[in-house]
N, C-alpha and C positions, 0 to 999 in steps of 0.2 A: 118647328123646333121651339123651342120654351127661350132661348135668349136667341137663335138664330134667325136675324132678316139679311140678306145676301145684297152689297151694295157692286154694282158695276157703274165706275167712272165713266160716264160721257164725255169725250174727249170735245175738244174746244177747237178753233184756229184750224190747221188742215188736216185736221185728227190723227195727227201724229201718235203711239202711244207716249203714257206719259210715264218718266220712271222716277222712282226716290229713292234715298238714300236712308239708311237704317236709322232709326231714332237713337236718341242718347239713354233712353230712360233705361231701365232694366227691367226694375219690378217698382208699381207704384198701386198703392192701400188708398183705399176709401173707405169711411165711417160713413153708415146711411143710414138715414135717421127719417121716421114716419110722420107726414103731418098729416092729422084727421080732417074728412073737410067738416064744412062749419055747422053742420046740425049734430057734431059731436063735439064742439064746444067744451064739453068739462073733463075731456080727454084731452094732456097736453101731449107736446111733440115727443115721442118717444124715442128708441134706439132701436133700431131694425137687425139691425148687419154689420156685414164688413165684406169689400172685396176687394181681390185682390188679382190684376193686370200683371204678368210676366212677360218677356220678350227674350228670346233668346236670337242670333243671327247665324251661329255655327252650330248648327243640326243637318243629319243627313237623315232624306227619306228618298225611298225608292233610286238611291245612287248618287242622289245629289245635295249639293248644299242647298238647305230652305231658311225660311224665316220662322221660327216655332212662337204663336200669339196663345199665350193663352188666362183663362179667367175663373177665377174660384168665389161663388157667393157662398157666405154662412149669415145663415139668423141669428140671432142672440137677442141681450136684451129686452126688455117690456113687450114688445113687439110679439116677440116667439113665445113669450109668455099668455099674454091675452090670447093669440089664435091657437093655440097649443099643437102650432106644426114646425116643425124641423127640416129646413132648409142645409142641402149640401150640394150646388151644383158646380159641377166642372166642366169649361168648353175649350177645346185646344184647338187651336187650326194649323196648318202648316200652308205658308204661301211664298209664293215667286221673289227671291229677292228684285227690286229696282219695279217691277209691274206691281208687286203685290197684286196678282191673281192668285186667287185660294186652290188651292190642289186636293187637300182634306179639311174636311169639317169634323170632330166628334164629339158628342155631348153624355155627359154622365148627368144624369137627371134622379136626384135624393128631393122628395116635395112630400113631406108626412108620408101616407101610404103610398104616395107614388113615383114608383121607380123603374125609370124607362134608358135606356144604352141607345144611343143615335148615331149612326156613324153614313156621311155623305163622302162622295169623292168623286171631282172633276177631272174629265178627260180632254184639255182643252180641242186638241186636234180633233177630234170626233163628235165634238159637239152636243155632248150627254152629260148625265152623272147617272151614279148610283146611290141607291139611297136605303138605306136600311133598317128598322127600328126593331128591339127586342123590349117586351114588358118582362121585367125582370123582378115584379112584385109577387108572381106568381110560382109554383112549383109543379111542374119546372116551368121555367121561361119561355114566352112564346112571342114567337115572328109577328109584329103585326103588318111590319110592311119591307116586302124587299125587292124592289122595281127599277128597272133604266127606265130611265130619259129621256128621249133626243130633242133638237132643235134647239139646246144650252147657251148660250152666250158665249164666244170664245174666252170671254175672261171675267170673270165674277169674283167680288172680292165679300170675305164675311164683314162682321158689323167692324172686329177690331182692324182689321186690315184696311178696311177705308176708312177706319179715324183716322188711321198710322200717313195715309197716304194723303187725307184731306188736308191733315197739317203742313202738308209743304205747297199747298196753293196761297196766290197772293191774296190773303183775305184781306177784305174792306168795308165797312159797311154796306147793305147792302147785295152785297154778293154770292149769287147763287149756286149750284149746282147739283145737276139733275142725276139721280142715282136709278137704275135696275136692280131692285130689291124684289130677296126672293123667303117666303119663311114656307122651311122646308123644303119641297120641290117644287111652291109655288111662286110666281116671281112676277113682281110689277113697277111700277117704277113710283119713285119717290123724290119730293125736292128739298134742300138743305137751303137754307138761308140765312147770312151774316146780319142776325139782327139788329146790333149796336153792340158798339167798345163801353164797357163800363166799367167800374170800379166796386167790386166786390170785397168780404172778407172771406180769407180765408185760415187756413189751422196756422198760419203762418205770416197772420198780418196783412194788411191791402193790398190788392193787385188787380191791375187794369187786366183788363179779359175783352175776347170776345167772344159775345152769344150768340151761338147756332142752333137754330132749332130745327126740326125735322120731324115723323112720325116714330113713335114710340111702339114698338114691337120683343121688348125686353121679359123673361118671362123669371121665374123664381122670384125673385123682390119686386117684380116688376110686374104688371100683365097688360095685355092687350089690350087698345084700346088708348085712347090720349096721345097726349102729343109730349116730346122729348127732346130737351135741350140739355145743352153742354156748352162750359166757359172754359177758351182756350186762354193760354195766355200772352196777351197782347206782344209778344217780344218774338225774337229768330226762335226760339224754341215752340213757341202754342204748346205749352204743356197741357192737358185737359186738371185742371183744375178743381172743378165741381160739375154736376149734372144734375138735373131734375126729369121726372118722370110724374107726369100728373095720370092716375089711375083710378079705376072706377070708384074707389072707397077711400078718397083723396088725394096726395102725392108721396114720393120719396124720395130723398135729395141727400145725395152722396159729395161728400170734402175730400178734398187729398190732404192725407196725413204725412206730417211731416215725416222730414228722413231721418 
């Protein structure tokens, strides 16, 4: 998937699962903005994007109440300008309330010429998923992949479902945890680490945060490849705050825009 890496919580103590409660946020915006690395020099930081995080708690899929996540990148700015591609990506997931295991993944993928519909879906009891992908750049559309699974994780969480759920760990500096990350149907594990509390700025003045960093698998604004961090913030809430994504032809560093 182009923004999809699948995190599964590794449980701690007598591996009890672990469950949360629904975030406060609703919908929170980020301005992402391009830094060139340094043998491009006479190109300043430009304006990339914008995205935009939704949560909803009261949706029903397949009979029941879920947790509806989901995330819209657009290009704009200098950015969209110099590479002359046009960015439109939408990812929606539907997960378990209190587990936050993901049940559906689907991704609508707009990337200049390329235009791909992605839609996964976890069977937890069976121990599969389905996975499906249409190129939809062409006329007509064609299948390029529609395949099960087995031997799935009984509970796998997308990238926003384990922020949602990382946030209710007692972070500290220091403080690890080990995720089973999957992009697309492929799945390996990955480690998260409380790098230090620091004091940042953000669109809304200074604020103590803490920096997690972890491997960057992010795609539209983002691509593969580097490493990606994120400043929660330091209080009962860990808002995500800011994130950074360092990528082959520099980084991209996304603010949350005030409300």
């Amino acid at each position: 998937m182009a923004l999809a890496f699948i995190w599964t919580l590794q449980g701690r103590g007598n591996g009890a699962p672990f469950t949360a409660p629904a975030p406060d946020e609703s919908r929170l915006v980020y301005k992402i903005q391009w830094d060139p690395p340094w043998y491009l020099f006479f190109i300043p930081k430009v304006e990339a994007g914008e995205v935009t995080v939704e949560f909803n708690e009261n949706v029903e899929y397949e009979g029941r109440k879920v947790f509806r996540i989901s995330l819209k990148a657009y290009s704009s700015g200098s950015l969209a300008k110099i590479s002359g591609m046009k960015i439109e990506d939408e990812f929606v997931f539907h997960t378990e309330p209190g587990t936050y295991c993901t049940l559906s993944a689907s991704e609508k993928i707009r990337e200049g010429k390329r235009k791909r519909q992605i839609d996964v879906q976890y069977f937890r009891e069976a121990g599969r998923l389905h996975i499906r992908e249409v190129d939809e750049s062409i006329v007509p559309p064609k299948v390029k992949k529609d395949e099960t699974k087995h031997d799935i994780p009984a509970c796998v969480h997308d990238p926003l479902s384990a922020l949602f759920m990382f946030r209710q760990l007692p972070l500290q500096n220091q403080f690890t945890q080990t995720f089973t990350l999957a992009n697309d149907d492929k799945i390996r594990e990955v480690r998260g680490v409380v790098e230090k509390k620091e004091t940042i700025e953000s669109a809304s003045g200074k604020v103590d945060a803490w920096q997690v960093s972890t491997a960057a698998l992010m795609g539209g604004l983002f691509k593969e490849g580097g490493q990606f961090k994120i400043w929660l913030s330091a209080d009962e809430a860990k808002v995500p705050v800011q994130f950074e994504a360092k990528v082959r032809i520099g980084r991209v560093l996304g603010k949350l825009k005030p409300n």
